[in-house]
N, C-alpha and C positions, 0 to 999 in steps of 0.2 A: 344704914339701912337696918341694921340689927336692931334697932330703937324701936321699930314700928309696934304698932299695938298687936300683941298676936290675936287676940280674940277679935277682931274687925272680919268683916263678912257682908257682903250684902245682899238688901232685903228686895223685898217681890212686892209688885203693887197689892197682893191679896194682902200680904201681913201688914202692909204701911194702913190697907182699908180697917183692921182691925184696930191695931191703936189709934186711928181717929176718930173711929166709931166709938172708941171709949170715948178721949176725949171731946168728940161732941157732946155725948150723956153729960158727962161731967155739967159741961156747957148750958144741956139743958134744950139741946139741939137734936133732935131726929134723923140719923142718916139713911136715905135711900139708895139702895144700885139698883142697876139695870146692865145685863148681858153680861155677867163677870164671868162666864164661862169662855167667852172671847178671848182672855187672856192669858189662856194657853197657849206656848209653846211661843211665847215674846222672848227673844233671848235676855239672858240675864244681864247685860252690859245696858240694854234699852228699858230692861224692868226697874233697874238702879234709877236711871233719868225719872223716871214716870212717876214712881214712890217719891223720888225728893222735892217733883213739881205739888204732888197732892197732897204731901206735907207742909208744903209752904200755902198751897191755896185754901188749905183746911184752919193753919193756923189764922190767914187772915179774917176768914169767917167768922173764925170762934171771937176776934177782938174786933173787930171793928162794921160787920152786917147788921148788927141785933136779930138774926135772925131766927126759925124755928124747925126751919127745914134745910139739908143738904141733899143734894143731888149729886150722882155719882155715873154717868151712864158711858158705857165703853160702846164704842163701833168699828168695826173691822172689814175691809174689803183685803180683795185680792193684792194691792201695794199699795194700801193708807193705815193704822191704826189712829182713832178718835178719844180720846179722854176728856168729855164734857164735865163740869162741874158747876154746878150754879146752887144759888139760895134764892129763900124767898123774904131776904132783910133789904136793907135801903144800899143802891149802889157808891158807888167813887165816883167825885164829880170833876177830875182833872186829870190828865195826865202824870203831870211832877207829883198828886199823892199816888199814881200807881207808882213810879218807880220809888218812891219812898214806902211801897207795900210789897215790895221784893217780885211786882209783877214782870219788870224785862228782865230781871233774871231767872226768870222761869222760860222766858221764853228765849233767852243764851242758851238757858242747859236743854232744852228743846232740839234746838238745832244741831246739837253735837249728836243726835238720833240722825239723821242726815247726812253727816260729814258735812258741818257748819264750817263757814268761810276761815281760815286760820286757824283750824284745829290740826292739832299735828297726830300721826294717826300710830301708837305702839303694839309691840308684839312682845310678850314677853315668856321666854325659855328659861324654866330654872325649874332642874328636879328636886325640892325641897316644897314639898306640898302646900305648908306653913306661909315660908317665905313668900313664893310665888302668889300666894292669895293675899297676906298682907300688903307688899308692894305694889302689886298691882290696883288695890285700892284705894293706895296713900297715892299714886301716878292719876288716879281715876278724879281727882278730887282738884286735881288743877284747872282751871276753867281753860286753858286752851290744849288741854292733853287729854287724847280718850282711847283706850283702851281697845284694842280690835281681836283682840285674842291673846291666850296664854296655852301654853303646855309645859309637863312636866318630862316629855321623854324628846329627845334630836329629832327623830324623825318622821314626828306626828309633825314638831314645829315648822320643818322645812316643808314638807307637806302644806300646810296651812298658810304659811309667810306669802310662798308661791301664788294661793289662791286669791289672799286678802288683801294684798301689796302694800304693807303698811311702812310712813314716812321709816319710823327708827325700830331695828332689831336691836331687845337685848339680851344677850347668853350666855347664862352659866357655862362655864367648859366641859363638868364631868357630868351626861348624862346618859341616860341608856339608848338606844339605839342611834343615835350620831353626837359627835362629842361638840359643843359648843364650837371649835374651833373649825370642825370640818363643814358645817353648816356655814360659817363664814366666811369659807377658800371659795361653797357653792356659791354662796350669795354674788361674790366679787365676782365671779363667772359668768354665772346665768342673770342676778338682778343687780348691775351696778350701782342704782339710782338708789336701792335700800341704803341707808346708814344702819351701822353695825356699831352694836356697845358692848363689849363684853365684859362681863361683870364676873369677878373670882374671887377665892379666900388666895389662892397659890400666887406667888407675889415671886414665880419663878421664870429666869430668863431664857427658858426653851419655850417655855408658853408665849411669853411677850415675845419673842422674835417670829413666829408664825402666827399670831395677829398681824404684827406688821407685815408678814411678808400677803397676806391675806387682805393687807391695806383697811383695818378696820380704824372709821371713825373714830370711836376711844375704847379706853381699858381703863379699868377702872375697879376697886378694890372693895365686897362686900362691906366691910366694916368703915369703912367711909357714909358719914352722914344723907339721910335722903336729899337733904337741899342740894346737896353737889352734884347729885344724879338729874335730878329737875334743870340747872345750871347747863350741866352738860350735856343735854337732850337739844336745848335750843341752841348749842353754841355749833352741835355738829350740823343743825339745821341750817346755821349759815356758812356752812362751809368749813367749821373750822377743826382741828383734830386733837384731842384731850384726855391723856396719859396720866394716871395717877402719878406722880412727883416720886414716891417710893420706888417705881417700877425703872423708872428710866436711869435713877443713881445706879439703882442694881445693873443695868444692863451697862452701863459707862465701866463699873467698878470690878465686873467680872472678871475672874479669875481665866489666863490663858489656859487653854486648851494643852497639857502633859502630853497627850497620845501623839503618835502621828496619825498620820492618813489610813493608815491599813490594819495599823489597833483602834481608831476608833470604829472601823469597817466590822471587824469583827467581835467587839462588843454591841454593835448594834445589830446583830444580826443575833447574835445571844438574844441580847436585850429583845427581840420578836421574839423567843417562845424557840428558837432554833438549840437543836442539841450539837452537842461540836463536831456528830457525823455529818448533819447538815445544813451547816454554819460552812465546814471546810468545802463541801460539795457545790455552795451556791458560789462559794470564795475561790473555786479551783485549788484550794491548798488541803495538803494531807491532815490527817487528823492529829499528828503530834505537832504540824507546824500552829495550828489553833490552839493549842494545848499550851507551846510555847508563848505564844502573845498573849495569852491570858493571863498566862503567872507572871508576862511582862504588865499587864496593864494592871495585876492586883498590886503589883512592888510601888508604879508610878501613883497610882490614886490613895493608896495605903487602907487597901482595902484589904479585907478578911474573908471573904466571899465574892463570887461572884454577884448575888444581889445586890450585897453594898457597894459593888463599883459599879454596877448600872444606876443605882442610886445618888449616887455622889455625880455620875455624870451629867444624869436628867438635870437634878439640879442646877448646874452649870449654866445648862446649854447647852453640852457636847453630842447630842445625840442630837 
């Protein structure tokens, strides 16, 4: 996924009208609109569709109408939008040359404006501004996968998931206001029927065990190719469940757990932000008895700090 183009962005039917309006001149062709103030406030996932149908119907014009004139004319009701386009050159006299003129596939990517028969419907959660705009365009560009929203912080996502109900979530873990993973304990909760992708750089085995305990369809490792992510979108569609190969050695391979039960209690209770007057309070134990399990748990972990043996645990998985 790190591969992707980072400058990809996409365009809006006004900017797609200007580059064909060059490109007609060129042509020798005259472009007219009508109502283009209508095409405020189209969201941007249906302005993408719209631009790539009038770029393909503009190209055909320009080769194969002879014509002199284009026509451009937008219409809008309460729950229809209209994008007419015609010329005044000589038509297509068969079917098989429309689809040899890219015209059903204009009207495939049409459908996906709709929620077209077989399209599978994504959400995508990832606070990396960059990223989440890139991917999401490289996912946008599949003919049976259409994008239904993105954000960049937890709990806009869950927010919006809830509203949009889309087939497959996928989510970064570290975001701000809810972390990938806890969106995904909601999800299993409240919307079973979502599938759940979580996508991470951290290839650590306390994360991958509260995915699964969270029962997410897959996991899956940033710097892993987009193909593998496309792969495993339809694979979770049909049922099936798909773990980066790196992630599951690690969790087989993992190192036992050193502490017992009641040091790693009160390393985790550290490890929340607690100070050892109220580590031992929540613990019922005095304040030198914390004291003592701590310089027991820094000897076992072979730690130098307290940081780094909560660190060396997270790691693990012990916490």
């Amino acid at each position: 996924m790190r591969e992707i183009v980072a400058g990809l962005r996409q365009v809006t039917v006004a900017e797609e009208l200007i580059n064909q309006e060059r490109n007609l001149s060129v042509a020798g062709i005259l472009l007219l609109t009508k109502n283009e103030d209508q095409l405020e406030g189209i969201p941007q996932q249906n302005q993408q569709v719209l631009a790539q149908c009038l770029h393909e119907a503009v190209t055909n014009i320009i080769r194969y109408s002879q014509a002199t004139e284009c026509y451009v004319v937008f219409n809008r009701t309460a729950t229809t939008f209209q994008m007419q386009i015609e010329d005044n050159g000589r038509g297509l006299k068969s079917e098989d040359q429309y689809k040899s003129h890219g015209i059903v596939g204009m009207r495939e990517r049409l459908e996906t404006i709709d929620g077209g028969k077989g399209m599978i419907k994504l959400y995508l959660a990832e606070d990396q501004q960059l990223l989440n705009t890139a991917l999401a365009g490289i996912l946008d560009l599949e003919d049976d996968l259409t994008m239904a929203g993105t954000a960049v912080n937890g709990q806009v996502a869950l927010d919006q998931i809830e509203t949009l109900q889309p087939d497959v979530v996928l989510l970064d873990i570290e975001m701000s206001g809810m972390t990938g993973l806890e969106i995904a304990h909601q999800l299993h909760t409240r919307q079973p029927q979502i599938k759940v992708i979580i996508l991470t750089t951290f290839a650590q085995p306390s994360y991958f065990k509260q995915a699964i305990s969270a029962e997410v369809a897959g996991y899956l490792l940033k710097d892993g190719p987009s193909d593998d992510l496309i792969v495993a979108i339809h694979s979770v569609m049909k049922g099936k469940v798909v773990y980066a190969p790196e992630l599951v050695v690690g969790l087989t391979t993992q190192t036992k757990n050193p502490l017992s039960e009641r040091e790693t209690e009160v390393l985790r209770a550290i490890a929340n932000g607690l100070s050892t007057k109220q580590a031992a309070e929540s613990l019922f134990l005095s304040d030198g008895t914390v004291r003592n399990y701590m310089s027991t748990i820094l000897s076992k972990l072979d730690a130098s700090n307290r940081v780094e043996a909560i660190q060396i645990a997270r790691h693990n998985g012990w916490l």
